[in-house]
Each structure stands twice: as structure tokens, then as C-alpha cells.
C-alpha positions as CSV (number, residue, x, y, z in Angstrom):
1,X,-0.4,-4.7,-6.0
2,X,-2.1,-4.1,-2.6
3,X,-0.9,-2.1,-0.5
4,X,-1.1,-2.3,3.3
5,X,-3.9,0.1,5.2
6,X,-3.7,1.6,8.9
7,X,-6.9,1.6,10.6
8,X,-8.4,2.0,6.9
9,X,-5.7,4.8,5.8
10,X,-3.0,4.3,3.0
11,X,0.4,3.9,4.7
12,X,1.3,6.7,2.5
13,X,-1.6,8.9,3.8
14,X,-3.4,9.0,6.7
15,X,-7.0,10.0,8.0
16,X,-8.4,12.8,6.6
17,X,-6.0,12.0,3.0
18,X,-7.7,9.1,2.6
19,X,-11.2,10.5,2.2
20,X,-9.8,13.1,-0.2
21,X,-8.2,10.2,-2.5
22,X,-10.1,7.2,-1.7
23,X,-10.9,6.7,-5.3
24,X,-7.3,7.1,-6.4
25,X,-6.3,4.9,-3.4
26,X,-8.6,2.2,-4.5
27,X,-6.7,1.7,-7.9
28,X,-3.9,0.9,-6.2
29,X,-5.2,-1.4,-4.0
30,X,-5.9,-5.3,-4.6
31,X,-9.7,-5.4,-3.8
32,X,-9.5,-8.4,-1.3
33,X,-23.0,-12.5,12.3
34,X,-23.0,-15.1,14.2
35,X,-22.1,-15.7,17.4
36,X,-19.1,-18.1,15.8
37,X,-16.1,-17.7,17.7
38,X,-12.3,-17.6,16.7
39,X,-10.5,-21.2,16.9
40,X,-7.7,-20.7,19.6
41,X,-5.0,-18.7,18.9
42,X,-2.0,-20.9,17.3
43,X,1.5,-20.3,17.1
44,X,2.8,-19.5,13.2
45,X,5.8,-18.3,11.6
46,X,5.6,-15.5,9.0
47,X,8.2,-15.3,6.5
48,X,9.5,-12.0,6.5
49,X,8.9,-9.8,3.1
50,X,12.1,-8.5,1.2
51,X,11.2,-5.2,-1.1
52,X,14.2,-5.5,-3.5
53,X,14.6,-3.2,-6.3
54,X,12.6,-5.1,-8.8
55,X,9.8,-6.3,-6.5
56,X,9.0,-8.5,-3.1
57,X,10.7,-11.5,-2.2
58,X,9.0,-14.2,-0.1
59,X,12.6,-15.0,2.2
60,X,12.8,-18.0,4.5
61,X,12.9,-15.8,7.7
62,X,10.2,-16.5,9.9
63,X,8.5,-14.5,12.3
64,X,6.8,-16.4,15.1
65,X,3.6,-14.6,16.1
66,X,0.1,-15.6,17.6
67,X,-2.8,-16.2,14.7
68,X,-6.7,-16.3,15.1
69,X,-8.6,-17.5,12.6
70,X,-12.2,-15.8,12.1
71,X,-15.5,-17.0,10.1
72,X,-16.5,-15.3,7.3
73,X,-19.4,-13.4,8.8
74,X,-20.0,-10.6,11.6
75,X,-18.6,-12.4,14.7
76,X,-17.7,-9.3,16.4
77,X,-21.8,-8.1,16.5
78,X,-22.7,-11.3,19.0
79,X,-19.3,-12.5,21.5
80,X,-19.4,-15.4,23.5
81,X,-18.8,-15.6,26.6
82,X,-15.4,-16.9,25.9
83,X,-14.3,-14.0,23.9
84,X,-11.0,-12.5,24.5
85,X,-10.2,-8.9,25.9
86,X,-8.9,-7.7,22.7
87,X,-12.0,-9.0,20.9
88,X,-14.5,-7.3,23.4
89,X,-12.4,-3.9,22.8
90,X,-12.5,-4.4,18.6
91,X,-16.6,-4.8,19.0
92,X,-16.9,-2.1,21.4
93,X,-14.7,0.6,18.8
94,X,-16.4,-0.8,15.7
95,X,-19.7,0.7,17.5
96,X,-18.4,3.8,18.8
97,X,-17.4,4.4,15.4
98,X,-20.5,3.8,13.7
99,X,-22.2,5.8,16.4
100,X,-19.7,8.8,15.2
101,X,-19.1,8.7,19.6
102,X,-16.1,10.6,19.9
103,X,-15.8,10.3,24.2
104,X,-16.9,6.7,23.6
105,X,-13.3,6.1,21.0
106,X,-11.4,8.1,23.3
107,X,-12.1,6.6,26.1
108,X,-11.7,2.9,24.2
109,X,-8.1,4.4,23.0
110,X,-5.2,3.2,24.6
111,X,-4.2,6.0,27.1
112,X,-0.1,6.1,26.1
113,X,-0.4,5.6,22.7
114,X,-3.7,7.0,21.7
115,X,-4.9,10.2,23.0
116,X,-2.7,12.7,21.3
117,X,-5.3,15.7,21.3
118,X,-4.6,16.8,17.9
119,X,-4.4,13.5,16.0
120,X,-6.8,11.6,18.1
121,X,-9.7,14.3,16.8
122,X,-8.2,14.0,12.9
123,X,-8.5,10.4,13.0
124,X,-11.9,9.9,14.7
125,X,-13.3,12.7,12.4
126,X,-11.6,10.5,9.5
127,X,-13.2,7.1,10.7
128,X,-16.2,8.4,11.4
129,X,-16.6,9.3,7.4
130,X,-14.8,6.3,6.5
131,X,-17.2,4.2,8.0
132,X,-20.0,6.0,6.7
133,X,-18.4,5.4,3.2
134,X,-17.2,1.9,3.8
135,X,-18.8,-1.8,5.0
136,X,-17.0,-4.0,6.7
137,X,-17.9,-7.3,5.5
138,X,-15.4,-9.8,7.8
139,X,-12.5,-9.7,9.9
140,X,-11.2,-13.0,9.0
141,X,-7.7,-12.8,11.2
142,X,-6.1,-11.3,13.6
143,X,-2.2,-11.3,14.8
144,X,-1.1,-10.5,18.9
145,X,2.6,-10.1,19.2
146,X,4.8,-7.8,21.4
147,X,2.1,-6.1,23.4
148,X,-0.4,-5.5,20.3
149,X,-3.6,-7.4,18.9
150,X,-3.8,-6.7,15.0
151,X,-7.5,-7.3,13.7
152,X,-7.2,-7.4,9.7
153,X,-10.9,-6.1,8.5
154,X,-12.2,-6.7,5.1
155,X,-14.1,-3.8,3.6
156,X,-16.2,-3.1,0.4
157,X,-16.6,-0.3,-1.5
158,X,-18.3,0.1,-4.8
159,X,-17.9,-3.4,-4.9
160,X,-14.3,-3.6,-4.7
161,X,-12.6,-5.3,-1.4
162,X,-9.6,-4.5,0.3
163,X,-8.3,-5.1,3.6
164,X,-6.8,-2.7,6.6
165,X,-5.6,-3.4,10.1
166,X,-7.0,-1.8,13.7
167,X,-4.8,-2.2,16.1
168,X,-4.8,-2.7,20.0
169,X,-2.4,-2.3,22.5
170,X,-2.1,-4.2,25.6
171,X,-1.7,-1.5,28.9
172,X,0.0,-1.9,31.7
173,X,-3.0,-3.2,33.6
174,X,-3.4,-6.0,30.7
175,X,-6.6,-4.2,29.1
176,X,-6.4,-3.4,25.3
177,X,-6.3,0.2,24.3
178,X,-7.2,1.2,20.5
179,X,-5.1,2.4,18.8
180,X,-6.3,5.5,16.5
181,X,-3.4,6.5,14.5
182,X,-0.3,4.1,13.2
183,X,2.0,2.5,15.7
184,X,6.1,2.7,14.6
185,X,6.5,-0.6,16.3
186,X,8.6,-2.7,13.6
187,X,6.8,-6.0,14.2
188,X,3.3,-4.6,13.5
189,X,4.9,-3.6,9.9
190,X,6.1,-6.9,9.5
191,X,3.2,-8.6,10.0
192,X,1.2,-6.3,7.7
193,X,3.6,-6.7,5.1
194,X,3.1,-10.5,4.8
195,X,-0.4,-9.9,4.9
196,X,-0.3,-7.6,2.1
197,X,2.1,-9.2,0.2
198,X,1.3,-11.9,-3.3
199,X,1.3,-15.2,-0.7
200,X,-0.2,-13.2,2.1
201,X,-4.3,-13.7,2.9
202,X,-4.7,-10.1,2.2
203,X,-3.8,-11.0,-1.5
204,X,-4.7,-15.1,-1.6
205,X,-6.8,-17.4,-0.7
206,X,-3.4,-20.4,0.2
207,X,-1.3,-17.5,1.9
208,X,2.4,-18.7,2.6
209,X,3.5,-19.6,5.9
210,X,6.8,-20.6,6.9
211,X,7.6,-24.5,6.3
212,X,8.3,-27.3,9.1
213,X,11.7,-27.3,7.4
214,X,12.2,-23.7,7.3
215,X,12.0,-23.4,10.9
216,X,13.7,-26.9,11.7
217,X,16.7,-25.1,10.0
218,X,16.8,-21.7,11.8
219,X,19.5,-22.0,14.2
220,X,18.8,-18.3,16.1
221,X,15.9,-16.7,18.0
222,X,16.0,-13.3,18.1
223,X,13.6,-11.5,19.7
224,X,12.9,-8.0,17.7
225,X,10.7,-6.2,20.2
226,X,9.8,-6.5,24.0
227,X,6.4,-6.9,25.0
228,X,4.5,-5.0,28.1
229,X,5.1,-7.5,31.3
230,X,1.1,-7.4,31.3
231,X,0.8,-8.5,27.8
232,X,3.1,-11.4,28.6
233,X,0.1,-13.9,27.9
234,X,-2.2,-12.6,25.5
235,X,0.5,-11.2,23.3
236,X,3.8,-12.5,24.2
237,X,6.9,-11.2,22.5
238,X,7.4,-12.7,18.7
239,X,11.0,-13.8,17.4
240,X,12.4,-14.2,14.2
241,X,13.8,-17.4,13.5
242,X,16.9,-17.4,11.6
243,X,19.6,-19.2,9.6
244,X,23.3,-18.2,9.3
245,X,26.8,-19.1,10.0
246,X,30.2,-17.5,10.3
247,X,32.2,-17.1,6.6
248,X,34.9,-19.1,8.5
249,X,32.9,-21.8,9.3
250,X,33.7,-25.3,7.3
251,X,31.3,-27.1,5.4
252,X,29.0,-24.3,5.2
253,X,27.4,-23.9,1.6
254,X,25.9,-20.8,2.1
255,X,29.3,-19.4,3.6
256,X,31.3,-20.8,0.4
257,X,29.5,-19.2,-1.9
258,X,29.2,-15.6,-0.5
259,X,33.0,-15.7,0.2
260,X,33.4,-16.3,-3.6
261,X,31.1,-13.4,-5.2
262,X,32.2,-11.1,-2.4
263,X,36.2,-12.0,-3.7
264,X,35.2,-11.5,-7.2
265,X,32.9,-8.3,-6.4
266,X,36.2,-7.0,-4.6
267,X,38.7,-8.0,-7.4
268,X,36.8,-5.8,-10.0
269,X,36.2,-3.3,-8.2
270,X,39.9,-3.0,-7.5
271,X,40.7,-3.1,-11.1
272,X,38.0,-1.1,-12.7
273,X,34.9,-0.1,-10.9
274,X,32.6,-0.4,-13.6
275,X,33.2,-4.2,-14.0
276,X,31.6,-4.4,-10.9
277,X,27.8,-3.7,-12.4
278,X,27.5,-7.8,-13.5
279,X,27.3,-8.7,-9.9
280,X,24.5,-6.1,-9.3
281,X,21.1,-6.1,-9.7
282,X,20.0,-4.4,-12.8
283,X,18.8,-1.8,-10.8
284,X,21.8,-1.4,-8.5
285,X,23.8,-1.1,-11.5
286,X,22.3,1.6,-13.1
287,X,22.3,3.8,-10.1
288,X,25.8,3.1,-9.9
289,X,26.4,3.4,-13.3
290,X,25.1,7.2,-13.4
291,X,26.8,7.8,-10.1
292,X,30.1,6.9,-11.5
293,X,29.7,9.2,-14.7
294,X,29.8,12.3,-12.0
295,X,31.9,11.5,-9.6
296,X,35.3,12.8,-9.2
297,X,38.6,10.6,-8.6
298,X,38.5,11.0,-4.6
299,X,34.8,10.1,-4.2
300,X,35.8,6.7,-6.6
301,X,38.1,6.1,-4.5
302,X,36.5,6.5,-1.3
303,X,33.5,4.3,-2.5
304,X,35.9,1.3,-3.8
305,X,38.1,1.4,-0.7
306,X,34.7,1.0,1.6
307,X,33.8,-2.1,0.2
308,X,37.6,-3.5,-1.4
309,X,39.2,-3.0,2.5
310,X,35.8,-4.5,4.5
311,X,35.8,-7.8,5.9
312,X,32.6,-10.1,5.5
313,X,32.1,-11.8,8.5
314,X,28.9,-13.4,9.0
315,X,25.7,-14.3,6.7
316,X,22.4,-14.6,7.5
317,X,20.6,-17.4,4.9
318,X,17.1,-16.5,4.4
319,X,17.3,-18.1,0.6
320,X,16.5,-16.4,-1.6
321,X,18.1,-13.5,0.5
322,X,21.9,-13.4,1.8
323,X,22.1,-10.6,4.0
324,X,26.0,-10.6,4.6
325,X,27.3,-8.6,7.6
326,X,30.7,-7.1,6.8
327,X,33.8,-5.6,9.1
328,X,35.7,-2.1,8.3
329,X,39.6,-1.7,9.0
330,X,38.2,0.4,11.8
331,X,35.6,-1.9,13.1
332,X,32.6,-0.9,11.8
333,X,29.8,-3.5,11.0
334,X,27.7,-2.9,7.4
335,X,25.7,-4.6,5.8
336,X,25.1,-6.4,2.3
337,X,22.1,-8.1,0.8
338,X,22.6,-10.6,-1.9
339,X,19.6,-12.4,-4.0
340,X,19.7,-15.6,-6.1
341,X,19.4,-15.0,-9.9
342,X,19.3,-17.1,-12.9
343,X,22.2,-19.8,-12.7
344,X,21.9,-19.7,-8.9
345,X,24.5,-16.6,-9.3
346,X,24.2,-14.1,-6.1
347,X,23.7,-10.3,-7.1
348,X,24.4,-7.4,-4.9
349,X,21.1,-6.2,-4.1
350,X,19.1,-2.5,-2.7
351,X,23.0,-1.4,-3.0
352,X,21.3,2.1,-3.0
353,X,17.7,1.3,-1.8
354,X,16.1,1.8,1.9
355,X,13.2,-0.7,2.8
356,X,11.8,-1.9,5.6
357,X,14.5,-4.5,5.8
358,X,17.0,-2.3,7.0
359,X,15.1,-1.9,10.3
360,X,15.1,-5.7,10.8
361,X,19.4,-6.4,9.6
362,X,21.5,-2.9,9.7
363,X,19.9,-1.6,13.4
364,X,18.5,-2.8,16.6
365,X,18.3,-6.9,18.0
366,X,19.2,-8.4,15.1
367,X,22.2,-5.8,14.2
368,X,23.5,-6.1,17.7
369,X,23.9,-9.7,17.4
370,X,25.8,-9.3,14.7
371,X,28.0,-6.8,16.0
372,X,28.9,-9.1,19.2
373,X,32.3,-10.9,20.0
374,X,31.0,-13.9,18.7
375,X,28.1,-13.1,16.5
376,X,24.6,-14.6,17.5
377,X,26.5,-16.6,20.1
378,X,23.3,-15.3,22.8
379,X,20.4,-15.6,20.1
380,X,21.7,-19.8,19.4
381,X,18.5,-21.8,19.3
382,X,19.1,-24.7,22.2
């Protein structure tokens, strides 16, 4: 499986680790001129990626972001006149790297977010001899959202292809900055994500987008990041669009059937912990399973209690994902993910397993809509 690149570096290693291990990073990997321009820059939804335990899931969350569309050739070596700012700034750091022009990157890097000393020099010496190892053959799209361009460059090596994103960042005076090392902004991992992932264009040729009736359906807009005022235009906040309603809601299928699994998850739990592992993911269960083998009576107790005395409240529908916020005696909102399995059953899913998910559901925009009097009441689609 492919995994997603910063600026050419393995998320799990940066800079100068990748040129120590490109050859092991290559394995794991999926190896995916002209004055051309981009066709305008059209609105899309993304669905979001969900890492459970066994694998990704494609969900039917959808992340409305900007897309631009690129022919399969150099564009960036000959811009027309009606080239974007972020465009200009991509061309003009693709040739300060190949000129190995340190004060020419740094300069070209965006002055908040880009000229630590100490990591700006790691990472120029790193592209520098990336670039020397590497050709970039395409950049065949590119994603602005909250304040950031994301150009997604195809590179060859040995043969072998894979993809990696260079990132821009919109200043305060509207101008795009480079960005040498990895932003922590959530979106920009949730777009490279679904690029990376099985129905992303990173991996496939008919990548997955969101369907007309997937966002029909969403009935919330939540807005996961705030863009610069100055990057208002070219790289306006994105949202993600979803579905959900209250578990005391009538007539609400998604509702009905999370109230039942969550009665029945409670009910064995209450009677005999262990009975609890058939409405878990394989996975989930065997964790739990070897937890329960060396825990003592209080800590059982403590762990059924959490769950048997919490209140779900509210569930987000992003089939095949329920994430299902819950209420403690003392007020405390947690979270639950559930996925569909065979016979359309729901499983407890990632009981004990942080992904990137977490960010999106259990803190920040999203979590705080949850958490209000009447949940997602502000985020309602109009």
C-alpha cells in the first residue's frame, strides 16, 4: 500500500531519513512541458479515509476542497500568463531546488511557517539530494484549502513511480510561501490521505470522489480549519459535509439501529464482560480479550461501568462508519466508532486504536458540535 510523502519524505521519516532509506521506502510505496495550463479550479468533495484496525475504509464524509487538474507533461517549466500565484511559487522552488540555491528556497519559504533555521537547512540539504536522485515526471493535481495550495508531484525512480506533496502557504499579504518541512494542519492530512488511499489518484487511475447523493444527504457543514483572511479567495476554508441525527429522533434508521447494538453491547457487558467480544471487531476483541486476562476486579469494573452508565446521544452516518457520540453520568462527551460487517451487523471498531480520525470526531470543530446544547444545531446545512 502507498503511503503518503511530505515534500518527497515518508510521513514516518523526514529529510535527511529518507535518503538513508530510500530503497527500503520504495518497497513500501505504490509506484504511482508545455505551456498547457490547469482547467479552473472546481469545487469537489473528498470522502474522508477511515484507518480501522483491519484496513482503510472509503466513508461517505466529504470534504469540500478546491481541485486543479494538470496535463501529463512539465507545465510548471513554461506558465501562461494566466497562471496562479501558487503556481508561479511551485515553478520558482522546483528551480531553486535543482539549482541546490539555498537563499533562493529560503527566501521562496513561507516566512511563519518555514524558516526555522535548524530544519529549514536539514530539509533544503535533503531536497537538494532528493532531487538529484529523483525526476519528477508530472504534477497532475493540486488541492487549495484553508490557507494552503497542495501540489501532488509524480516522481520516478529506478523506474518505479510514486507520488509526494509540496506544499504552500498563503501569507498574510496573499503571496504563497513554501513550505519546507510538514505542516500539522489536519486538513492537509486529510487530503493526502485520500490521495494516497486504494480509490485515491495517487493509487488509481478512476479515483473516488464523493457522490451527488452523498452530499445531497449531508445535513451539516462544519468547517474544520480557518483560513488566513488573505487566502479567502485562492484557498478558501474547506468543510466537511456530514450526515447524522439525534438517537431520539423518530424515523431515523441509522438512529434505530445504533440504539440496538449499543443496548445489547451494554447488556453483555453487564452480565459478563467477555460476551462483549462478538460485537467487536476481531481486532478490538483480542486486545480486549488479553486485557481482561490481567486485569484485576476494580479495573473490570471501572472499564464496564464507563461504557454500561454512558448515554449515546448523537450519531454521525458516514456508512460504512457510525461514529456515535456518547454522555457520562458526569457529563462527559466520548466517542464510539461502529463499522458495517457481514449481515449489515454494526461492530465496535479502533476500541483501542488512535488514527487520524480522532482528530476529525473526539477534538476540535466537529467535537464541539457535538458537545453543544443541541448538537450540530449551528453546523445545520440551510
Amino acid at each position: 500500500m502507498k503511503r503518503t510523502v511530505v515534500g518527497i519524505v515518508p510521513v514516518v521519516g523526514y529529510a535527511l531519513a529518507f535518503v538513508r532509506r530510500l530503497a527500503a521506502a520504495l518497497l513500501l510505496l505504490g509506484l504511482g512541458g508545455g505551456a498547457a495550463a490547469a482547467e479552473g479550479g472546481r469545487t469537489v468533495y473528498l470522502p474522508i479515509t477511515f484507518r480501522a484496525e483491519a484496513g482503510p475504509l472509503r466513508t461517505s464524509a466529504c470534504l469540500q476542497v478546491t481541485e486543479r487538474v494538470y496535463p501529463q507533461s512539465a507545465w510548471w517549466n513554461d506558465l501562461a500568463g494566466d497562471a496562479t500565484a501558487a503556481e508561479r511559487a511551485f515553478k520558482a522552488v522546483v528551480a531553486a531546488i535543482k539549482r541546490r540555491d539555498r537563499d533562493a528556497l529560503f527566501n521562496l519559504s513561507d516566512p511563519a511557517q518555514g524558516r526555522d533555521p535548524a530544519r529549514f537547512e536539514e530539509q533544503a540539504g535533503a531536497f537538494f539530494e532528493q532531487f538529484a536522485a529523483l525526476e519528477m515526471v508530472a504534477v497532475p493535481r493540486a488541492y487549495e484549502f484553508d490557507g494552503l495550495a497542495l501540489f501532488f508531484a509524480k516522481f520516478r525512480f529506478k523506474g518505479r513511480t510514486f507520488h509526494a506533496p509540496l506544499a504552500f502557504a498563503y501569507g498574510a499579504d496573499g503571496s504563497p510561501g513554501f513550505l519546507p518541512y510538514r505542516t500539522e494542519q489536519l486538513t492537509y492530512f486529510l487530503v493526502s490521505d485520500w490521495f494516497d488511499a486504494p480509490w485515491g489518484p495517487g493509487s488509481t487511475d478512476a479515483a473516488s470522489y464523493c457522490t451527488d447523493e452523498e452530499v445531497k444527504r449531508a445535513g451539516f457543514r462544519v468547517a474544520l480549519a480557518a483560513a488566513p483572511p488573505a487566502a479567502s479567495k485562492s484557498a478558501p476554508p474547506s468543510y466537511l459535509l456530514l450526515s447524522g441525527a439525534s438517537l431520539d429522533a423518530p424515523g431515523q434508521p441509522a438512529a434505530a439501529r445504533v440504539k440496538s447494538v449499543s443496548a445489547e453491547l451494554k447488556t453483555s457487558l453487564a452480565s459478563r464482560p467477555e460476551d462483549v467480544l462478538k460485537y467487536m471487531t476481531p481486532e478490538g476483541g483480542n486486545r480486549l480479550r488479553s486485557w481482561l486476562t490481567t486485569a484485576d476486579e476494580s479495573e473490570r469494573r471501572l472499564y464496564v461501568s464507563s461504557i454500561t452508565d454512558s448515554r449515546p446521544f448523537f450519531v454521525i452516518d458516514a456508512s460504512p462508519l457510525m461514529v456515535v457520540y456518547t454522555k457520562s453520568p458526569a457529563g462527559a462527551v466520548n466517542v464510539m466508532y461502529f463499522t458495517t460487517a457481514a449481515g449489515d451487523r454494526l461492530l465496535w471498531t479502533n476500541s483501542s486504536h488512535i488514527t487520524l480520525s480522532d482528530k476529525v470526531f473526539k477534538r476540535g470543530h466537529v467535537y464541539d458540535s457535538a458537545r453543544a446544547e443541541r448538537p450540530f444545531a449551528g453546523s445545520a446545512v440551510k
